[in-house]
Structure formats: C-alpha cells, structure tokens
C-alpha positions, 0 to 999 in steps of 0.5 A, spaced: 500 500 500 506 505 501 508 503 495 503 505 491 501 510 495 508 513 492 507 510 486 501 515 484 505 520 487 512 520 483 507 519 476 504 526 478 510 530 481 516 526 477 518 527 469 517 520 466 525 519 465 525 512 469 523 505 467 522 503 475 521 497 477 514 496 482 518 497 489 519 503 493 526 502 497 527 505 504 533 503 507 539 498 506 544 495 509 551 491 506 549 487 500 541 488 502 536 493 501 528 493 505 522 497 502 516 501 504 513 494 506 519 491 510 521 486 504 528 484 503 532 484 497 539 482 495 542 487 492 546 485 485 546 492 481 548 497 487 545 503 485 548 502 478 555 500 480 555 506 487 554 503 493 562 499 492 562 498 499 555 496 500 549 499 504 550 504 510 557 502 510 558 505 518 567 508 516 563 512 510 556 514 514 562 517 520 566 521 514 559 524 512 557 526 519 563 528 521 565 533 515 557 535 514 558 538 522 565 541 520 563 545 513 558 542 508 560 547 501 565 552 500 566 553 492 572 552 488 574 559 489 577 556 496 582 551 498 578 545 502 582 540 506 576 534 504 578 535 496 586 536 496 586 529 501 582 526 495 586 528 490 593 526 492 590 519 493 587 519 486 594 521 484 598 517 488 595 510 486 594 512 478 597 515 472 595 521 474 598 528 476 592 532 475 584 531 478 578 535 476 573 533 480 565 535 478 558 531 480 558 525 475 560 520 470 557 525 465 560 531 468 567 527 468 566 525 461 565 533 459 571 535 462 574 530 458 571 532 453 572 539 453 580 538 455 581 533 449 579 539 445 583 545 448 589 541 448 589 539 442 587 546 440 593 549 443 598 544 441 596 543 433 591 548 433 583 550 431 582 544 426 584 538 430 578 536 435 574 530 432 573 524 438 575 516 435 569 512 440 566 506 439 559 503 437 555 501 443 559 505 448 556 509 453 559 516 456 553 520 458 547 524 458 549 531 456 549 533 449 557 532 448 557 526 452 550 523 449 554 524 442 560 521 444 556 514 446 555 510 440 548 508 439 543 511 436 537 510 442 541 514 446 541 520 441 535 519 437 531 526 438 536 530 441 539 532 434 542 535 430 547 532 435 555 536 436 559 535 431 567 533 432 565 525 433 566 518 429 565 511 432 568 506 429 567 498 432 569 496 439 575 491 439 577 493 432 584 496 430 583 497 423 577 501 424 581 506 429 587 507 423 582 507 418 578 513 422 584 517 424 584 523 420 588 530 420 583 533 425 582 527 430 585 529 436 583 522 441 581 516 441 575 515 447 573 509 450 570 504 456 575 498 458 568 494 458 563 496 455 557 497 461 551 499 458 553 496 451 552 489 455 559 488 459 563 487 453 570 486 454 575 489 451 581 485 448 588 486 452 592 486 446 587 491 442 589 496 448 596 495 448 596 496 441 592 502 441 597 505 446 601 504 441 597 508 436 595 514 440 602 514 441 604 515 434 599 519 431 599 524 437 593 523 439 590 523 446 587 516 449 582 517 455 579 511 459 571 512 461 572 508 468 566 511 470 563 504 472 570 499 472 573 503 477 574 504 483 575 497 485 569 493 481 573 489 476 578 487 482 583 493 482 583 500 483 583 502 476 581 497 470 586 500 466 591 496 472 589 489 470 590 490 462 597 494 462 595 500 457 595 507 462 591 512 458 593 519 458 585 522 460 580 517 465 574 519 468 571 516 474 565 517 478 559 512 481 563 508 485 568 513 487 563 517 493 560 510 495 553 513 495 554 520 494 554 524 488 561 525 485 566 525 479 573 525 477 578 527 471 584 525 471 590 527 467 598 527 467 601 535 468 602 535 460 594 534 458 592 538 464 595 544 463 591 546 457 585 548 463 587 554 466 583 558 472 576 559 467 577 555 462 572 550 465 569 549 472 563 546 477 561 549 483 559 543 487 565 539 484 569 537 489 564 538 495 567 537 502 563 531 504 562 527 498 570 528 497 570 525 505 566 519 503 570 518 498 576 519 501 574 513 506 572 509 500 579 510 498 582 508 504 577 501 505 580 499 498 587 500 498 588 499 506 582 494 508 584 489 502 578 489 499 580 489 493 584 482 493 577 480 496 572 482 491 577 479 485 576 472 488 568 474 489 570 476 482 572 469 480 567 465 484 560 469 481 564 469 473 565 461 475 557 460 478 555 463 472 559 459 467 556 453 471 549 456 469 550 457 461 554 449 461 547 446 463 542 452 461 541 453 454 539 459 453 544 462 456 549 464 450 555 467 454 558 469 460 563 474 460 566 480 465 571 483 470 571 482 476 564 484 480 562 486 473 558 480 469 554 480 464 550 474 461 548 474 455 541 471 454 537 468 448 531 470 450 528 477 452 532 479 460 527 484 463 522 479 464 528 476 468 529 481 472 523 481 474 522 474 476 528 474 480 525 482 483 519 478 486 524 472 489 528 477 492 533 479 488 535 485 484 539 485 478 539 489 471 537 488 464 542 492 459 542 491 451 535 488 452 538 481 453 544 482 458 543 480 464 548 486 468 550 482 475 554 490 479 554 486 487 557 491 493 564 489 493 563 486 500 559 480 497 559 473 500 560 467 497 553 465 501 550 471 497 553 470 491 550 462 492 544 466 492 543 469 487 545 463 482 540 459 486 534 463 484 536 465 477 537 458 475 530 457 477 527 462 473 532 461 468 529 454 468 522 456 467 524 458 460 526 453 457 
C-alpha cells in the first residue's frame, strides 16, 4: 500500500525519465536493501555500480557526519582540506598528476571532453578536435557526452547532435587507423563496455592502441566511470590490462553513495585548463570528497580489493556453471564484480522474476543480464543469487 501510495505520487510530481521497477526502497544495509513494506532484497546492481562498499557502510556514514558538522560547501574559489586529501590519493595510486573533480560520470566525461579539445587546440591548433569512440559505448547524458556514446537510442531526438565525433567498432584496430584523420585529436573509450552489455575489451587491442595514440599524437582517455574504483578487482581497470591512458574519468563508485566525479590527467594534458577555462561549483564538495576519501582508504588499506577479485572469480565461475547446463544462456563474460550474461531470450522479464524472489539485478542491451554486487559480497550471497536465477532461468526453457 506505501508503495503505491508513492507510486501515484512520483507519476504526478516526477518527469517520466525512469523505467522503475514496482518497489519503493527505504533503507539498506551491506549487500541488502528493505522497502516501504519491510521486504528484503539482495542487492546485485548497487545503485548502478555506487554503493562499492555496500549499504550504510558505518567508516563512510562517520566521514559524512563528521565533515557535514565541520563545513558542508565552500566553492572552488577556496582551498578545502576534504578535496586536496582526495586528490593526492587519486594521484598517488594512478597515472595521474592532475584531478578535476565535478558531480558525475557525465560531468567527468565533459571535462574530458572539453580538455581533449583545448589541448589539442593549443598544441596543433583550431582544426584538430574530432573524438575516435566506439559503437555501443556509453559516456553520458549531456549533449557532448550523449554524442560521444555510440548508439543511436541514446541520441535519437536530441539532434542535430555536436559535431567533432566518429565511432568506429569496439575491439577493432583497423577501424581506429582507418578513422584517424588530420583533425582527430583522441581516441575515447570504456575498458568494458557497461551499458553496451559488459563487453570486454581485448588486452592486446589496448596495448596496441597505446601504441597508436602514441604515434599519431593523439590523446587516449579511459571512461572508468563504472570499472573503477575497485569493481573489476583493482583500483583502476586500466591496472589489470597494462595500457595507462593519458585522460580517465571516474565517478559512481568513487563517493560510495554520494554524488561525485573525477578527471584525471598527467601535468602535460592538464595544463591546457587554466583558472576559467572550465569549472563546477559543487565539484569537489567537502563531504562527498570525505566519503570518498574513506572509500579510498577501505580499498587500498582494508584489502578489499584482493577480496572482491576472488568474489570476482567465484560469481564469473557460478555463472559459467549456469550457461554449461542452461541453454539459453549464450555467454558469460566480465571483470571482476562486473558480469554480464548474455541471454537468448528477452532479460527484463528476468529481472523481474528474480525482483519478486528477492533479488535485484539489471537488464542492459535488452538481453544482458548486468550482475554490479557491493564489493563486500559473500560467497553465501553470491550462492544466492545463482540459486534463484537458475530457477527462473529454468522456467524458460
């Protein structure tokens, strides 16, 4: 009754953006959430990739009060102890030199954007601004980061779209080479498509586009929005694949929970942006930068990392399991705690079973089936989560 009480409210007050599943959440904690009604769910989406270290995680919750008592907001027209802490660990455990910080992963992606441009425009000069990106990414909800995503569903009514972009196919070199032209400035990309349907991209292809990038003189800049921050095993995706680009971009998981994004770059690239040039006024805000830090902290400190890669490996081998012996899986594939199952039949209403069994799960591509789990997962948990989706994975045969 409270969630349809809410329901009613939210078609009434809210614009019609979100496909949202029929339940009203109030509350979490660790790998689980409760709604309006007290019902339990085991959380495999984790707010889209955020909550990395689980629901109400007690060193996050006393960061944010803590700060929230000391000073909630100052603006970017002063120093703050919060966001240079934030920064020096970002860069200390990255390629890095630089962060800009902003509010998400769009905003990061704009940044990213607009200091490939800028770059290159005082580098080579005005005709070099055109972005090499691959078809089924995904960058953004803007009108820069919505041009830059290589699929036409995402953009379809937003045109006449910003000019300066060429996609090209995920995983393919010779498509790459044969895009670059004397206005190309960057090459953009995700190391694992996330809302394309958690496709992997291959470590050889990466270390080869390094390469590429290096001897045309092109920039290349990783969308970790979703891989970073610890969800396929290390801090970064880009650790495990061997290749360092020269821009990457963060968001979702960095703040656990609170809105948070983050550019970062080495000193050449960066000083192309100077005081005016681009800016956010709640980026790098105290508390979302204190969450964060302690996000940070519990990675690298509380060897979780090491934790959530053998997790990592326990749910990819449970679902392999499934599609050995359920023959409308097709694949299985992912990093870490991103997976993704790639089905022969339609993945929503799937999504929707295991919601009334009490488990959340995503459906991207209309076919993948998305599994983000907090990175504080248990293999009792995960075992969970393959019992019930091998029952309703079963009734569709």
């Amino acid at each position: 009754m409270l969630t349809e009480i809410l329901r009613q409210e939210a078609e009434r007050y809210l614009m019609n953006t979100y496909a949202r599943a029929p339940i009203s959440i109030a509350r979490g904690r660790g790998s689980r959430v409760y709604d309006l009604e007290g019902r339990e769910y085991l959380d495999f989406v984790s707010g889209i990739a955020v909550t990395v270290l689980g629901h109400a995680h007690p060193d996050i919750v006393a960061a944010i009060q803590k700060q929230a008592q000391q000073l909630l907001h100052a603006s970017n027209l002063y120093h703050t102890e919060p966001q240079v802490r934030l920064a020096r660990t970002l860069v200390e455990h990255s390629f890095a030199d630089k962060v800009f910080f902003c509010n998400s992963g769009a905003e990061a992606n704009e940044a990213a954007i607009k200091l490939v441009r800028r770059y290159a425009h005082q580098r080579y000069g005005a005709g070099r601004h055109q972005i090499i990106t691959m078809l089924n990414s995904f960058h953004g909800r803007t009108m820069a980061t919505l041009t830059a995503t290589g699929q036409e569903k995402v953009q379809k009514g937003y045109e006449p779209l910003l000019a300066g972009f060429t996609y090209v196919p995920f995983n393919d070199l010779d498509a790459v080479t044969k895009a670059i032209t004397s206005e190309t400035a960057a090459v953009m990309l995700e190391p694992i498509q996330g809302e394309g349907g958690v496709r992997v991209a291959d470590w050889t292809y990466l270390a080869r586009l390094r390469e590429l990038c290096t001897e045309r003189g092109l920039l290349l800049v990783f969308d970790e929005v979703q891989t970073g921050v610890g969800r396929t095993g290390t801090l970064f995706a880009y650790e495990q694949m061997g290749v360092e680009p020269d821009i990457l971009t963060l968001a979702k998981g960095l703040g656990g929970g609170l809105p948070i994004g983050a550019c970062l770059a080495t000193d050449e690239v960066s000083s192309a942006f100077t005081p005016g040039s681009h800016a956010s006024t709640f980026g790098g805000n105290p508390v979302a930068c204190a969450a964060a830090s302690t996000v940070l902290h519990v990675l690298v400190e509380g060897r979780l990392l090491e934790r959530s890669r053998r997790m990592g490996e326990y749910l990819a081998k449970g679902l392999q399991e499934c599609k050995d012996q359920i023959p409308i899986v097709r694949e299985v594939r992912g990093l870490g705690l991103l997976q993704g199952m790639e089905l022969t039949v339609d993945g929503h209403s799937v999504v929707s079973d295991c919601l009334a069994r009490g488990v959340l799960l995503n459906c991207t591509a209309d076919r993948v089936l998305r599994f983000l789990p907090p990175l504080i997962i248990t293999q009792s948990e995960i075992d969970r989560l393959l019992e019930i989706l091998t029952q309703v994975l079963n009734k569709r045969i």
